[in-house]
C-alpha positions as CSV (number, residue, x, y, z in Angstrom):
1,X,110.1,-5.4,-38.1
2,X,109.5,-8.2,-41.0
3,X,112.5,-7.1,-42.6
4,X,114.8,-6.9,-40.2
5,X,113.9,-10.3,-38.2
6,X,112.4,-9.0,-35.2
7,X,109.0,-10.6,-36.2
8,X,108.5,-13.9,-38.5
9,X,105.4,-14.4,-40.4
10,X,104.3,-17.9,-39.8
11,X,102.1,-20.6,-41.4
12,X,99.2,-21.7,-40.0
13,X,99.1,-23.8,-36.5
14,X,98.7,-27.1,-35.8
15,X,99.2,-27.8,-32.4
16,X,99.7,-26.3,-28.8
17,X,101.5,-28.0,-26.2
18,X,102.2,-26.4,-22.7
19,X,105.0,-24.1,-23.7
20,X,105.4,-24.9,-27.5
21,X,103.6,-24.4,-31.1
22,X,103.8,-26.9,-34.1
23,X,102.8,-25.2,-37.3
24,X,101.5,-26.9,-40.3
25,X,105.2,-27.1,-42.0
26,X,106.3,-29.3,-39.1
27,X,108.6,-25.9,-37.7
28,X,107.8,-25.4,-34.0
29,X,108.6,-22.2,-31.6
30,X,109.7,-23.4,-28.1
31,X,109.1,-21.4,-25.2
32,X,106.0,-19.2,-26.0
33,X,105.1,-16.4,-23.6
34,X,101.6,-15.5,-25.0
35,X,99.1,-15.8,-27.6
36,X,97.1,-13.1,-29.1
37,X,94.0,-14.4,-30.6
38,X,93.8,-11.9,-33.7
39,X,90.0,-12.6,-34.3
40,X,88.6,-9.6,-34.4
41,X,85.4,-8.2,-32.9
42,X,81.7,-9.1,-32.6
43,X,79.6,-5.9,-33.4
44,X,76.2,-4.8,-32.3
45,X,73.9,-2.0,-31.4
46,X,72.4,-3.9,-28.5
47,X,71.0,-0.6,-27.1
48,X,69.0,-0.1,-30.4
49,X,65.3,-1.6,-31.1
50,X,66.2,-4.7,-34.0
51,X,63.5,-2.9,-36.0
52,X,65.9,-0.2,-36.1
53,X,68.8,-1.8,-36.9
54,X,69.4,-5.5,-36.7
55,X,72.8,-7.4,-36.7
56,X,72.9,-11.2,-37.7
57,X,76.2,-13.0,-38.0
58,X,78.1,-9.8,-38.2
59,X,75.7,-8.8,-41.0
60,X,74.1,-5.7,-41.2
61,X,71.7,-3.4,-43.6
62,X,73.4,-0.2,-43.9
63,X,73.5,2.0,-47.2
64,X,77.4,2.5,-47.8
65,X,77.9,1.3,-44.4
66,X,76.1,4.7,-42.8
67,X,72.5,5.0,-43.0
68,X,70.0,2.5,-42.2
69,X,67.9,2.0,-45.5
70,X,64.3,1.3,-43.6
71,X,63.6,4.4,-41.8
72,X,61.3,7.0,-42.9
73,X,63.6,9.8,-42.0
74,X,67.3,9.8,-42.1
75,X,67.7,10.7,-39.0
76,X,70.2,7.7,-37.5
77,X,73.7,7.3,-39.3
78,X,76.6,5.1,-38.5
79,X,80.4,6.6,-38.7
80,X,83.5,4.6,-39.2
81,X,80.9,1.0,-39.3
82,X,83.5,-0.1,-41.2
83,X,86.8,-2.1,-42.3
84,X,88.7,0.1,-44.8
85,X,91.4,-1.7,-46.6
86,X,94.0,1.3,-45.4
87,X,93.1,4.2,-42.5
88,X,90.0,4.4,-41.5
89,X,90.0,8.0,-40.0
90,X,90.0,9.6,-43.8
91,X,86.5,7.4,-44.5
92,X,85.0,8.2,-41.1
93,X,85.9,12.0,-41.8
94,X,83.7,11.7,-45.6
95,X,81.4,9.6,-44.0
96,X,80.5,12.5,-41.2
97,X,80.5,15.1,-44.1
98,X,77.9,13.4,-46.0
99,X,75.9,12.7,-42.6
100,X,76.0,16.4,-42.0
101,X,74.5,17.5,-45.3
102,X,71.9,14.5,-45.0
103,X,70.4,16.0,-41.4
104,X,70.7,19.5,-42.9
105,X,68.9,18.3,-45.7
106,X,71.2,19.9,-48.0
107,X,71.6,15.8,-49.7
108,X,68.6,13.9,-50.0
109,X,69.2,9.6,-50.2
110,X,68.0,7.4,-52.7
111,X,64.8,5.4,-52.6
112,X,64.6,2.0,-49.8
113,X,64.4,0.2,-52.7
114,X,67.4,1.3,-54.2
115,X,69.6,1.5,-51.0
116,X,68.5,-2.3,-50.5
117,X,69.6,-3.3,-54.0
118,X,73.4,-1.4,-53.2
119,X,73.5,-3.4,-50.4
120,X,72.9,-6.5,-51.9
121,X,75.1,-5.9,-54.4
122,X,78.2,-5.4,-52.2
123,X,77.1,-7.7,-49.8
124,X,77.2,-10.6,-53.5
125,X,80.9,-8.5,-54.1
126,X,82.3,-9.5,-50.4
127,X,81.2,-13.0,-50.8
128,X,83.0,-13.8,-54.1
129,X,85.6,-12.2,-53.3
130,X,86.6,-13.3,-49.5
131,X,86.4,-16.4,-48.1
132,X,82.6,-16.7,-45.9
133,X,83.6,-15.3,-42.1
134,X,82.0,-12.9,-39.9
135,X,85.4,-11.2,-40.4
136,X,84.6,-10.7,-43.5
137,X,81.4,-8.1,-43.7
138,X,81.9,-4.5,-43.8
139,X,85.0,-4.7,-46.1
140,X,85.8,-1.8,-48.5
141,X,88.6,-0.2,-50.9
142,X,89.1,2.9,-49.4
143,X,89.1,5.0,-53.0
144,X,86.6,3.7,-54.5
145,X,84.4,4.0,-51.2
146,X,85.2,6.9,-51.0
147,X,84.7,8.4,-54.5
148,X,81.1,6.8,-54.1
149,X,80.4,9.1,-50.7
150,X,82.5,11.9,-52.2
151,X,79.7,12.0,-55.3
152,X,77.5,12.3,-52.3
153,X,78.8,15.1,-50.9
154,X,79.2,16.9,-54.0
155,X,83.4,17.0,-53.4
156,X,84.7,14.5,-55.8
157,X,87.2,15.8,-57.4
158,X,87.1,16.0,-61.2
159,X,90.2,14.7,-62.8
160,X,89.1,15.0,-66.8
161,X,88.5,19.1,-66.0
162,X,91.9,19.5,-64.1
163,X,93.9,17.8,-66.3
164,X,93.0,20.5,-69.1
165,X,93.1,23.3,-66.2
166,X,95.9,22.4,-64.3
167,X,98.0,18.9,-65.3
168,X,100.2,18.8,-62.9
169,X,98.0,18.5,-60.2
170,X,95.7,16.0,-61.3
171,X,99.4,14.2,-62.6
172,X,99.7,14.2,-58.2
173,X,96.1,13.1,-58.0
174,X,95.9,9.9,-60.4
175,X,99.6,9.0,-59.6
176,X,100.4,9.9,-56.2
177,X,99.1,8.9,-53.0
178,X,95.0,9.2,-52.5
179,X,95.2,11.8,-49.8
180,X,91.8,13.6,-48.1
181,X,92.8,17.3,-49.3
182,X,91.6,16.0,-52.7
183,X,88.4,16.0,-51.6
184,X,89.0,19.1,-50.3
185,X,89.3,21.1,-54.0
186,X,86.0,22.0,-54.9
187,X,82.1,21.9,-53.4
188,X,80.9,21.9,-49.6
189,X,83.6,22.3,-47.1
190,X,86.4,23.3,-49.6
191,X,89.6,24.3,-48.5
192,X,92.2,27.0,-50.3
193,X,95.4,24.7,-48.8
194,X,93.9,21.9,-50.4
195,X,96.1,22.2,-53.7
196,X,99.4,23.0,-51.5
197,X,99.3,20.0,-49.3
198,X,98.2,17.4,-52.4
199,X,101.6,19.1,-53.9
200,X,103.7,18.9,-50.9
201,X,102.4,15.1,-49.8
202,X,105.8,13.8,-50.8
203,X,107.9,16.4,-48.7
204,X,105.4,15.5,-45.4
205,X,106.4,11.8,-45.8
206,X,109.9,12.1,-46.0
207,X,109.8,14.7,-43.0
208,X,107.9,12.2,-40.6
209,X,110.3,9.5,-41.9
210,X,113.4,11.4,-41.1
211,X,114.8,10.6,-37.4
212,X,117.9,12.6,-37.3
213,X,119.1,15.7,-38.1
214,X,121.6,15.0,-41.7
215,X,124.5,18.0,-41.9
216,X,124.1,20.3,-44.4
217,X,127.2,20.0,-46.4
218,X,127.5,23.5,-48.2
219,X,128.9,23.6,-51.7
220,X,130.5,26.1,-54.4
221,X,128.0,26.2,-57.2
222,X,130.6,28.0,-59.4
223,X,132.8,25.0,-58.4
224,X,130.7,22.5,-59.8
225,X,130.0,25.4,-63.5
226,X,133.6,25.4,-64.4
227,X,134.2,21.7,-63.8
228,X,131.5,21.3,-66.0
229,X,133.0,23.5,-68.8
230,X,135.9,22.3,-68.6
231,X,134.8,18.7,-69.5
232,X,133.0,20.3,-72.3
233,X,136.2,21.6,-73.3
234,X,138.1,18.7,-73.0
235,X,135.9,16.9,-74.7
236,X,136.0,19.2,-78.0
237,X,139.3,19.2,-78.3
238,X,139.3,15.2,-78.0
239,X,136.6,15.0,-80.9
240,X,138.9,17.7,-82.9
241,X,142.0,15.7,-82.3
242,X,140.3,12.6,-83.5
243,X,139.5,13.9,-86.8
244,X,142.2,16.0,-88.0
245,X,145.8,14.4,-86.1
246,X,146.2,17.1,-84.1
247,X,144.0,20.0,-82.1
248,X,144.8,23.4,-84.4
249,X,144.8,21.0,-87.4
250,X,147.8,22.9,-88.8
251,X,150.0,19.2,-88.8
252,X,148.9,17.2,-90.8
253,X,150.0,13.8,-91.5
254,X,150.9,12.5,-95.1
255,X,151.3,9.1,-96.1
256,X,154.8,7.9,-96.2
257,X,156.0,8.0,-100.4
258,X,155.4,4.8,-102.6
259,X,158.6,3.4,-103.9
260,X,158.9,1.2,-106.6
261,X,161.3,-1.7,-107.2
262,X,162.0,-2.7,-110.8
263,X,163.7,-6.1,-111.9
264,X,166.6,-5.5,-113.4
């Protein structure tokens, strides 16, 4: 839509009359039917004892944005609490995963201590790195949050092992698209069609891209072998005619005979 003009990215506004906007470099859109306020929300868990969990100015103490790092159980867990830099569905999917091996108590969580000092240290992360905002809170790279959970889990894929045992998947893995069937390979939950749709990511794209129907245009494959030869051919003949005057190299040229002229 930015491409092709149906939407224009915009500086920052100045002003708002009845029917116009001024922006900051003094261009103004006449006219205006509405304004969406992209501001983004106000969470909570209003329903939820503060002791429990307690959210002040969009800030909130969860370990990796899930568990509450206070309780004496883990028995409370919060999926998809969070503002992935990409889809969020794939990180609320881990996220339940890891949640589900906690309650089973087939994954144990680190000491309070040690959850609080995590939090603290993305918490120091998110400030340095965007500007202070309540928009700004639960921020996270998706990969790198999710290779965290993943280690979790017990389903991070290991790259160094694969690319001795099988290259040209983990070539997909560090070079293509981060997909969730990676963390599908090995440990809990593994899937055997993991491998086949990591491979086949590339044809699934172009498929959901592809609106129309293209004709297949059939073609000789012999056609395009003897074409090829004879250009071979033709070639080799050129590159014999070049060196020797002539292609069987039975003519051959000699230079015309030196006469001499002598004063009389």
């Amino acid at each position: 839509r930015i491409i092709c003009g149906s939407v224009k990215v915009k500086d920052n506004i100045k002003s708002i009359s009845q029917h116009d906007v001024t922006f900051v470099d003094g261009t103004v859109e006449k006219d205006i039917d509405a304004i969406i306020y992209c501001t983004g929300y106000k969470f909570g868990f209003p329903f939820l004892d503060p002791s429990v969990v307690e959210v002040k100015e969009n800030k909130c103490d969860l370990f990796k944005f899930v568990f509450p790092p206070h309780l004496k159980h883990p028995t409370l867990a919060m999926v998809g609490f969070i503002q992935p830099l990409g889809a969020l569905m794939p990180i609320a999917e881990m996220q339940a995963r890891w949640v589900a091996r906690v309650f089973a108590k087939k994954c144990a969580l680190p000491s309070e201590k040690e959850m609080m000092a995590d939090i603290k240290l993305k918490r120091d992360r998110m400030e340095a790195r965007y500007a202070a905002s309540p928009r700004h809170t639960i921020e996270a790279d998706p990969i790198p949050y999710m290779d965290e959970v993943a280690s979790f889990v017990g389903c991070k894929p290991n790259l160094l092992k694969m690319l001795f045992t099988d290259p040209k998947l983990a070539f997909k893995c560090v070079f293509g698209p981060c997909t969730p069937p990676q963390f599908r390979l090995n440990g809990p939950h593994a899937w055997k069609g993991a491998k086949k749709a990591i491979e086949s990511v590339d044809d699934n794209v172009i498929t959901a891209i592809c609106t129309r129907q293209a004709k297949v245009i059939h073609r000789n494959s012999n056609a395009t072998w003897y074409l090829l030869l004879a250009l071979i051919l033709i070639t080799f003949v050129f590159v014999i005619y070049r060196k020797n005057g002539d292609v069987g190299g039975a003519v051959k040229l000699s230079p015309p005979p030196l006469v001499t002229l002598k004063a009389s």
